[in-house]
C-alpha positions in Angstrom: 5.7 -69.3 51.8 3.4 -71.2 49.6 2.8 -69.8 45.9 0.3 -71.0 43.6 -1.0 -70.0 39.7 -4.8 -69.1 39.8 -6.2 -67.9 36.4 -4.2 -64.6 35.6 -2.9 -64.2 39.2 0.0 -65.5 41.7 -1.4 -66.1 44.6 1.6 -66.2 47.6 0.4 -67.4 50.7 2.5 -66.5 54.7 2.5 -69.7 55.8 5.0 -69.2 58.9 2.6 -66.3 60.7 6.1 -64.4 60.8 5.3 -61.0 58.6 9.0 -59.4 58.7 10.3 -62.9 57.7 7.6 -63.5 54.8 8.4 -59.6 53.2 12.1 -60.4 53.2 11.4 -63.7 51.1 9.2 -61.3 48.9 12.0 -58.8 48.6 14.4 -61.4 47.7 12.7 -63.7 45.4 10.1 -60.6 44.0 12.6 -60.2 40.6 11.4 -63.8 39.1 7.5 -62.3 40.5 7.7 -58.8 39.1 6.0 -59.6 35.5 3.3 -61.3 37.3 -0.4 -60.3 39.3 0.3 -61.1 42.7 -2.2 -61.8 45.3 -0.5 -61.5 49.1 -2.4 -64.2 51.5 -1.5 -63.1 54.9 -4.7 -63.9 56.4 -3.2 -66.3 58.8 -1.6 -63.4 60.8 -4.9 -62.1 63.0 -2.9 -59.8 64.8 -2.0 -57.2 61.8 -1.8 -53.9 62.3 -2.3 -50.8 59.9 1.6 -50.4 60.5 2.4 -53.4 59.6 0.3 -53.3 56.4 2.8 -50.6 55.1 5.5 -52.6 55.5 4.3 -53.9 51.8 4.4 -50.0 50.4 7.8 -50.3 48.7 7.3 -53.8 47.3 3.9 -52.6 46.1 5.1 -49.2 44.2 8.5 -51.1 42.6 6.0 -54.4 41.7 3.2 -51.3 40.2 6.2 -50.1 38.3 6.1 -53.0 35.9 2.6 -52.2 35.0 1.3 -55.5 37.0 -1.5 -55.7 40.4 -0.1 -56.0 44.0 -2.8 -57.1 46.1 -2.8 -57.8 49.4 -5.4 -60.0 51.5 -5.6 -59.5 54.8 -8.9 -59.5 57.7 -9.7 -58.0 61.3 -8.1 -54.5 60.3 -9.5 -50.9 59.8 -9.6 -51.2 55.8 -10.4 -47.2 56.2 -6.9 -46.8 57.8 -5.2 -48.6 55.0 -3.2 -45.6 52.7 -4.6 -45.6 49.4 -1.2 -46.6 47.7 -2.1 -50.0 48.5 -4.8 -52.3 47.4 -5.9 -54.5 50.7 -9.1 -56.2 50.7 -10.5 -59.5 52.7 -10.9 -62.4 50.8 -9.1 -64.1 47.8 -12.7 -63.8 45.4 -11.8 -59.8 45.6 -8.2 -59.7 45.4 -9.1 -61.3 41.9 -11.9 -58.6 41.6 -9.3 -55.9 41.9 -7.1 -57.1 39.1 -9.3 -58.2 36.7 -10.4 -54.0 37.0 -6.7 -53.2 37.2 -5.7 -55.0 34.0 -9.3 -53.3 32.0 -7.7 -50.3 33.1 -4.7 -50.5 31.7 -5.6 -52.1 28.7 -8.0 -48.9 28.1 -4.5 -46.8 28.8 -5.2 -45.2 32.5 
């Protein structure tokens, strides 16, 4: 797991290609995360499916909780499968685009 400060995100990259592995580090370590943006990298793991996406929809309501972005980028999937709970999108440049909305948002109180 590699994490890195871009602008006004965290940006926390799977760098073992193991996705049950990588969301137990993120439920383990996600209390000193929680007042932060966070950007999920998994675009290593090609082989992602929609089920396996899902995996992220606890971390992502408890991290929403705190008023804060969950984003997570991943590629080759159906994005029209993805449940709407959870923000997925393909490439780092829009995972910023997402929060930079999400944080106008809630400073305009929605």
């Amino acid at each position: 797991m590699k994490v890195e400060q871009k602008g006004n995100a965290t940006i926390i990259r799977d760098t073992q290609r193991n996705l049950s592995s990588f969301i137990e580090k993120l439920q383990l370590e996600h209390e000193s995360f929680k007042s932060q943006n966070l950007i999920l990298d998994i675009t290593h793991d090609t082989d992602l499916t929609i089920k396996e996406i899902k995996l992220f929809s606890d971390l992502s309501k408890i991290h929403k909780i705190h008023k804060k972005s969950f984003v997570i980028v991943a590629q080759d999937i159906n994005f029209n499968e993805v449940p709407i709970k959870l923000d997925v999108v393909p490439s780092i440049l829009e995972a910023h685009d997402i929060i930079e909305m999400e944080e106008i948002e809630r400073d305009l109180g929605f």
